[in-house]
PDB file of N, CA, C and O in Angstrom:
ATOM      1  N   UNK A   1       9.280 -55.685  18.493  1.00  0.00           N
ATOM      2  CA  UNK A   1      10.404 -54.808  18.222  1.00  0.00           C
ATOM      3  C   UNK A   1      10.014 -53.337  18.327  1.00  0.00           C
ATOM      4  O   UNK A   1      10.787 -52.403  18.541  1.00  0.00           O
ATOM      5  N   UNK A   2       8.773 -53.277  18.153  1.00  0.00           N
ATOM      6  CA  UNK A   2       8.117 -51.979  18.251  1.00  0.00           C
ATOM      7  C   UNK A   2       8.194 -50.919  19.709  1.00  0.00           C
ATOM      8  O   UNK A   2       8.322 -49.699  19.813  1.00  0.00           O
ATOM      9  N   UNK A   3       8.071 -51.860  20.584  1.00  0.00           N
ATOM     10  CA  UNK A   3       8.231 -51.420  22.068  1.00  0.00           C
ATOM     11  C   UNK A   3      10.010 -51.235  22.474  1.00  0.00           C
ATOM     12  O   UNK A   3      10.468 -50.763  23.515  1.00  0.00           O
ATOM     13  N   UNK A   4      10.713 -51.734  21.376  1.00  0.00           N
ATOM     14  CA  UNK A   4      12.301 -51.323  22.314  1.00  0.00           C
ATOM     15  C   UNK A   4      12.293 -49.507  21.449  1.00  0.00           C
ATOM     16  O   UNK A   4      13.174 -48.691  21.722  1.00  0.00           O
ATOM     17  N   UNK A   5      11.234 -49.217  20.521  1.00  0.00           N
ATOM     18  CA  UNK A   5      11.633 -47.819  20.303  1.00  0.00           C
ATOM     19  C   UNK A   5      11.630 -46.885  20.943  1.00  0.00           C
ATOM     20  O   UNK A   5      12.381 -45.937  20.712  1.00  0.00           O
ATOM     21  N   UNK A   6      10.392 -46.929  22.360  1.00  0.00           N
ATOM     22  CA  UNK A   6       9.836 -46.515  23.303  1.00  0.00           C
ATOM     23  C   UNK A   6      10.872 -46.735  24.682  1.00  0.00           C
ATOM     24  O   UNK A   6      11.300 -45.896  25.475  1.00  0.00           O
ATOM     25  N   UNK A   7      11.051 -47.992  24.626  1.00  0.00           N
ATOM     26  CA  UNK A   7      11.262 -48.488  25.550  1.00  0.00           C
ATOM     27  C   UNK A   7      13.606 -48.522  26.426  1.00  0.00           C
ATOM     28  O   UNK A   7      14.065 -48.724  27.550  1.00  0.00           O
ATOM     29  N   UNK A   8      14.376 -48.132  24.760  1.00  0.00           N
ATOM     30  CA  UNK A   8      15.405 -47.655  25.061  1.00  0.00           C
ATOM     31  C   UNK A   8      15.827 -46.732  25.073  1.00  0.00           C
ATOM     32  O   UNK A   8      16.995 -46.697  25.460  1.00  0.00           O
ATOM     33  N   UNK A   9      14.974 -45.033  24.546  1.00  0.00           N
ATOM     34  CA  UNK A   9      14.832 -43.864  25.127  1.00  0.00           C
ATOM     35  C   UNK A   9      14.482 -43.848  26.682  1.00  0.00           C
ATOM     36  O   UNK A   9      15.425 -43.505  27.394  1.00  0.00           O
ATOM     37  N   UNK A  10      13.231 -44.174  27.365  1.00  0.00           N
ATOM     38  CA  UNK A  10      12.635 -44.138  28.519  1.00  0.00           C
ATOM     39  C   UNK A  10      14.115 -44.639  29.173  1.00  0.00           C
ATOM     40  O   UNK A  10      14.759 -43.768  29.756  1.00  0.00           O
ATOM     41  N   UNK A  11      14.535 -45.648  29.121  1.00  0.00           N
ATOM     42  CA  UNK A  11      16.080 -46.552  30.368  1.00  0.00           C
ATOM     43  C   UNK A  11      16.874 -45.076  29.926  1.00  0.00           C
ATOM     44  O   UNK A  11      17.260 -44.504  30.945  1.00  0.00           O
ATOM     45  N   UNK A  12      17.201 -44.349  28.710  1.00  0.00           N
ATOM     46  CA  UNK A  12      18.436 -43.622  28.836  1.00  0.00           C
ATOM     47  C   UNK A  12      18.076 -42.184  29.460  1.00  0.00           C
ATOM     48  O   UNK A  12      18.937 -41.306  29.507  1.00  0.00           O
ATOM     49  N   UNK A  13      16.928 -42.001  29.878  1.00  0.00           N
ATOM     50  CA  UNK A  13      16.208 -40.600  29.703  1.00  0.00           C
ATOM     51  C   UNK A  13      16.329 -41.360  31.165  1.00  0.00           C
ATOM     52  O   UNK A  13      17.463 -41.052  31.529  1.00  0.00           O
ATOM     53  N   UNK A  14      15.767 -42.167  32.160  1.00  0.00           N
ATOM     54  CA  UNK A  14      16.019 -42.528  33.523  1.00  0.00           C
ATOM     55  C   UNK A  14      16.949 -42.278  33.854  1.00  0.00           C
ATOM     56  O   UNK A  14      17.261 -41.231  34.421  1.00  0.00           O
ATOM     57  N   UNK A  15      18.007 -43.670  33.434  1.00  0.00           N
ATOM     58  CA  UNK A  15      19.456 -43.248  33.657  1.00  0.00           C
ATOM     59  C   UNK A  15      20.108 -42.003  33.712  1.00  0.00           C
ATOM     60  O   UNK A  15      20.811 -41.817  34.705  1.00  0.00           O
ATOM     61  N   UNK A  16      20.020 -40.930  32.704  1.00  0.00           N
ATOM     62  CA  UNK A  16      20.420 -39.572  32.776  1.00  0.00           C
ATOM     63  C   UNK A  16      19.821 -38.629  33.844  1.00  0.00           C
ATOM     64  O   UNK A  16      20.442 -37.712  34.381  1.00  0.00           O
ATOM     65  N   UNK A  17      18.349 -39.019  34.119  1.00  0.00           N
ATOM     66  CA  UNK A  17      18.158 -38.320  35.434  1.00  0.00           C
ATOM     67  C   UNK A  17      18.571 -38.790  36.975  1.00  0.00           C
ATOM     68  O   UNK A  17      18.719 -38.139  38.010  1.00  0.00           O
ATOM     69  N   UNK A  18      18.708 -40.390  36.633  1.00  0.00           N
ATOM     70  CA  UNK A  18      19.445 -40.577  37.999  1.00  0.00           C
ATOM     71  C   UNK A  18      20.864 -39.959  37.939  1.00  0.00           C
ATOM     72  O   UNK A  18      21.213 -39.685  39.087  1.00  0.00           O
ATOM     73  N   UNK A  19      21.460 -39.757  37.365  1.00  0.00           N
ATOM     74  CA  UNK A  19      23.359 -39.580  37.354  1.00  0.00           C
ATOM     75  C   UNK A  19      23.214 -37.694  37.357  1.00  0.00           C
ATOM     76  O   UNK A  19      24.143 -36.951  37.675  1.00  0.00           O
ATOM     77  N   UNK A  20      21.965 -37.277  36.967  1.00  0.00           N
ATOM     78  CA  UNK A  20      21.657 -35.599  37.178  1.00  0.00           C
ATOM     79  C   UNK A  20      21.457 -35.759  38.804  1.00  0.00           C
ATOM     80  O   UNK A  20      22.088 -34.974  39.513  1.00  0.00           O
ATOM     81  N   UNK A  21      20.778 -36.545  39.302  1.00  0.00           N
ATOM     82  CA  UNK A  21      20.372 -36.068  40.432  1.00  0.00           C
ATOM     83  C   UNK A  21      21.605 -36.611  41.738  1.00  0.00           C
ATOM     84  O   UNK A  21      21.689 -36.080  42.845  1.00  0.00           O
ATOM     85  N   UNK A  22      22.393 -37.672  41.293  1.00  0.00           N
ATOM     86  CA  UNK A  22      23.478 -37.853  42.083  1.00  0.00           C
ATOM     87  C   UNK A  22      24.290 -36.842  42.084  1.00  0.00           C
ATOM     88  O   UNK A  22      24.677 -36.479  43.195  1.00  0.00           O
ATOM     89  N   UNK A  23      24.738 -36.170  41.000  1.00  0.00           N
ATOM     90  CA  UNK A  23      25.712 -35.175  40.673  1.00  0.00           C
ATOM     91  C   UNK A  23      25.289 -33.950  41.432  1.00  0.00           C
ATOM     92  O   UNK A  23      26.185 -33.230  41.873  1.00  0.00           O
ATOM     93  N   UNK A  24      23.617 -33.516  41.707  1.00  0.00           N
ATOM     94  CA  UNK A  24      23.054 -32.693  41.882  1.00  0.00           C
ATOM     95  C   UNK A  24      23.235 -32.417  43.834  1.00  0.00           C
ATOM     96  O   UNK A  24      23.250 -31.393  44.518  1.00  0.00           O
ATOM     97  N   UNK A  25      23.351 -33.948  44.182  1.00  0.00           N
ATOM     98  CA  UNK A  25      23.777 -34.680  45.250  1.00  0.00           C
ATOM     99  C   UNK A  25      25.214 -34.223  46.097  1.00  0.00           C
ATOM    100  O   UNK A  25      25.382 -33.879  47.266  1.00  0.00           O
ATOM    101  N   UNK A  26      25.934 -34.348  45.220  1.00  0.00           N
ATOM    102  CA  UNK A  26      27.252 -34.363  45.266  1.00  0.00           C
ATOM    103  C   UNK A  26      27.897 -32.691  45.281  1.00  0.00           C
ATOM    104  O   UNK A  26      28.946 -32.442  45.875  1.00  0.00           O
ATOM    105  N   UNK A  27      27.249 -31.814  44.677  1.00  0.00           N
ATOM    106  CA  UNK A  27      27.407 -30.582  44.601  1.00  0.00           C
ATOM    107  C   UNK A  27      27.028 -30.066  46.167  1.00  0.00           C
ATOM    108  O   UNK A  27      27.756 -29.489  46.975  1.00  0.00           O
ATOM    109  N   UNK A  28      25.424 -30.546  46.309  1.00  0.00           N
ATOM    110  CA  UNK A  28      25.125 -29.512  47.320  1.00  0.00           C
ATOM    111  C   UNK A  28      25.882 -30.113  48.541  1.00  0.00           C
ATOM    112  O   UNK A  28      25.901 -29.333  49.494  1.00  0.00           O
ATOM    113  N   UNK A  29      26.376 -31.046  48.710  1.00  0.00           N
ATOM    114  CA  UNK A  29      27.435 -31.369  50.036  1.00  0.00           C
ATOM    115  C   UNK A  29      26.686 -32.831  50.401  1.00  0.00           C
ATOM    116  O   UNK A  29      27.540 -33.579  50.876  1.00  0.00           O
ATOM    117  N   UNK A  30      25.315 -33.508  50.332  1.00  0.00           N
ATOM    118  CA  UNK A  30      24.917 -34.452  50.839  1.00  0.00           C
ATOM    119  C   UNK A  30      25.553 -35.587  51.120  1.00  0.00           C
ATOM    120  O   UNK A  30      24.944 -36.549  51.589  1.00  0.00           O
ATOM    121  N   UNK A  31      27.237 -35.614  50.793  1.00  0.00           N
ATOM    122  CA  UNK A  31      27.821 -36.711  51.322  1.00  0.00           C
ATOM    123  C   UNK A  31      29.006 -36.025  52.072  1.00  0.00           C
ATOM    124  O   UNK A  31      30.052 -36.593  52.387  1.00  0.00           O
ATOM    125  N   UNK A  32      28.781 -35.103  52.242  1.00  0.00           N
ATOM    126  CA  UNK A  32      30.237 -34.127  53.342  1.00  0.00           C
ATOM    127  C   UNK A  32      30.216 -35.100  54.355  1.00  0.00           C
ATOM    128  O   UNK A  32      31.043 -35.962  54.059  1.00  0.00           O
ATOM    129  N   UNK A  33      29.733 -35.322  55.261  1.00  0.00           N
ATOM    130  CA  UNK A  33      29.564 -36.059  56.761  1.00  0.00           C
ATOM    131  C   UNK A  33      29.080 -37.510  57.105  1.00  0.00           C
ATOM    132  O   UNK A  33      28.286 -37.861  57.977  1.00  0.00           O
ATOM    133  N   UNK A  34      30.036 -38.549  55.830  1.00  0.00           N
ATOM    134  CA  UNK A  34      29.806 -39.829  55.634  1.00  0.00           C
ATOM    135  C   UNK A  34      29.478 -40.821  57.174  1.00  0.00           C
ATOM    136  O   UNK A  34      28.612 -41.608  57.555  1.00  0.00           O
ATOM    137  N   UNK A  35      30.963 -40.111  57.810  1.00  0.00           N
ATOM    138  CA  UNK A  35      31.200 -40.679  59.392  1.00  0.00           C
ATOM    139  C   UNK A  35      30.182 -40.214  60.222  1.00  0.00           C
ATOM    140  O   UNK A  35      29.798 -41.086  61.002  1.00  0.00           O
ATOM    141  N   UNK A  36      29.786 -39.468  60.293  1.00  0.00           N
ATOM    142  CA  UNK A  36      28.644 -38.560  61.471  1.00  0.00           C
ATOM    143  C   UNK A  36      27.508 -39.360  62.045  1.00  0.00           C
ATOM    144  O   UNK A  36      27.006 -39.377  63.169  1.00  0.00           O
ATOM    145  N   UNK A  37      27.228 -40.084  60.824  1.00  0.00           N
ATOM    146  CA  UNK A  37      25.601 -40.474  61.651  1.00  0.00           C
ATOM    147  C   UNK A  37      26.195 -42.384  62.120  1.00  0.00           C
ATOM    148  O   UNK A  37      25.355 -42.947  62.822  1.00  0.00           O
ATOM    149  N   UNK A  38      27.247 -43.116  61.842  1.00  0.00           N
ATOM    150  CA  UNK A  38      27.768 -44.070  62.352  1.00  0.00           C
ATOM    151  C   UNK A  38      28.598 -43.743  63.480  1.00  0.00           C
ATOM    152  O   UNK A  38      29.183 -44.700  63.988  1.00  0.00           O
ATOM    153  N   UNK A  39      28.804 -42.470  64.047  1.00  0.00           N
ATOM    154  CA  UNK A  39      29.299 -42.520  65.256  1.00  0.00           C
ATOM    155  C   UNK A  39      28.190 -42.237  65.701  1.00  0.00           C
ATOM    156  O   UNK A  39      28.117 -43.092  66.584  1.00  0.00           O
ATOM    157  N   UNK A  40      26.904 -41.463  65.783  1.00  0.00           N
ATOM    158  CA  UNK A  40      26.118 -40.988  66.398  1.00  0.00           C
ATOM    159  C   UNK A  40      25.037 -41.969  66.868  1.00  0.00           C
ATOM    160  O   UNK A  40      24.100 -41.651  67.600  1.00  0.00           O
ATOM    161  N   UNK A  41      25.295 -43.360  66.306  1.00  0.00           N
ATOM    162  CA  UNK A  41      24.651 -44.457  67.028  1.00  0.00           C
ATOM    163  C   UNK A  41      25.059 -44.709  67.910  1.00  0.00           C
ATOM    164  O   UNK A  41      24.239 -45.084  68.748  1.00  0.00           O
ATOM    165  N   UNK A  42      26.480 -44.687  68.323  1.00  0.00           N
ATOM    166  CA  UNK A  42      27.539 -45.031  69.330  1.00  0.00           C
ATOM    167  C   UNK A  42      27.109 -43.905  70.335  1.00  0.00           C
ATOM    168  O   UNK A  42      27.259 -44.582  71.352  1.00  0.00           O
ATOM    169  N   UNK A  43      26.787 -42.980  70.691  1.00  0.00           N
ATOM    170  CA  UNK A  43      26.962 -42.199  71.495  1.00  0.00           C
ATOM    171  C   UNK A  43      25.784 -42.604  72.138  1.00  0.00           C
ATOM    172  O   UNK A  43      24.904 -43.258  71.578  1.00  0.00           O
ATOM    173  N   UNK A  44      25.731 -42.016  73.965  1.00  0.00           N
ATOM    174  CA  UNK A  44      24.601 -42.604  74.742  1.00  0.00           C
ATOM    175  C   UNK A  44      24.301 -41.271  75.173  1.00  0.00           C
ATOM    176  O   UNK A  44      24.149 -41.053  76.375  1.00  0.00           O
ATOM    177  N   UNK A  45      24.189 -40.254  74.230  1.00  0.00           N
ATOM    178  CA  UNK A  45      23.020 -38.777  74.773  1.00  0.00           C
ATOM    179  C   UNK A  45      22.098 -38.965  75.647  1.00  0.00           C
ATOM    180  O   UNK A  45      22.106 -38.314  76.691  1.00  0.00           O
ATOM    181  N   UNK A  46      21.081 -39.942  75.364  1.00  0.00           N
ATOM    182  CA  UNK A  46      20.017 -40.253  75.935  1.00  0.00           C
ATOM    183  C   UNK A  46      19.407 -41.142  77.128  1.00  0.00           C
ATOM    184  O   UNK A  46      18.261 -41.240  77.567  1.00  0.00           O
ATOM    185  N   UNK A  47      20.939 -41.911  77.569  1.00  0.00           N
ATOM    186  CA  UNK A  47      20.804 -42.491  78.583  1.00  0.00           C
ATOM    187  C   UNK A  47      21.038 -41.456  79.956  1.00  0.00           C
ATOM    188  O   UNK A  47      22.020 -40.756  80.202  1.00  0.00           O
ATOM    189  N   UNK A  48      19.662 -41.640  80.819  1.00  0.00           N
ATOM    190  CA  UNK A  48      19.910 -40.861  82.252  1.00  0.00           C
ATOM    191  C   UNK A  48      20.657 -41.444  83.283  1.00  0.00           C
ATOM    192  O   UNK A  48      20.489 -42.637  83.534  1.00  0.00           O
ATOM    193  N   UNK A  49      21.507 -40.727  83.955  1.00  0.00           N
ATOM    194  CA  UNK A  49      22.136 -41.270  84.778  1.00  0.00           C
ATOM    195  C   UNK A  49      21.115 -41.285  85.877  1.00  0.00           C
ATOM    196  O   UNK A  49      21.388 -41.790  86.966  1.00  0.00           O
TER     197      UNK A  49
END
């Protein structure tokens, strides 16, 4: 029982930095251009005629 004293701070202190760093995510634009890189497989730039 000794280890959940340790051990359910550490999960909420994680958890709070993952949902900081999504948010942190979400601010600077990192999901503006969801579509961009699934069309950009589609495109044939690189094939020479």
């Amino acid at each position: 029982m000794n280890v959940l004293v340790y051990m359910v701070p550490l999960a909420i202190g994680l958890g709070l930095t993952g949902l900081f760093a999504f948010l942190w995510a979400l601010r600077s634009g990192q999901y503006n251009d969801v579509d961009g890189a699934a069309l950009r497989v589609l495109s044939d730039d690189d094939i020479e005629k």
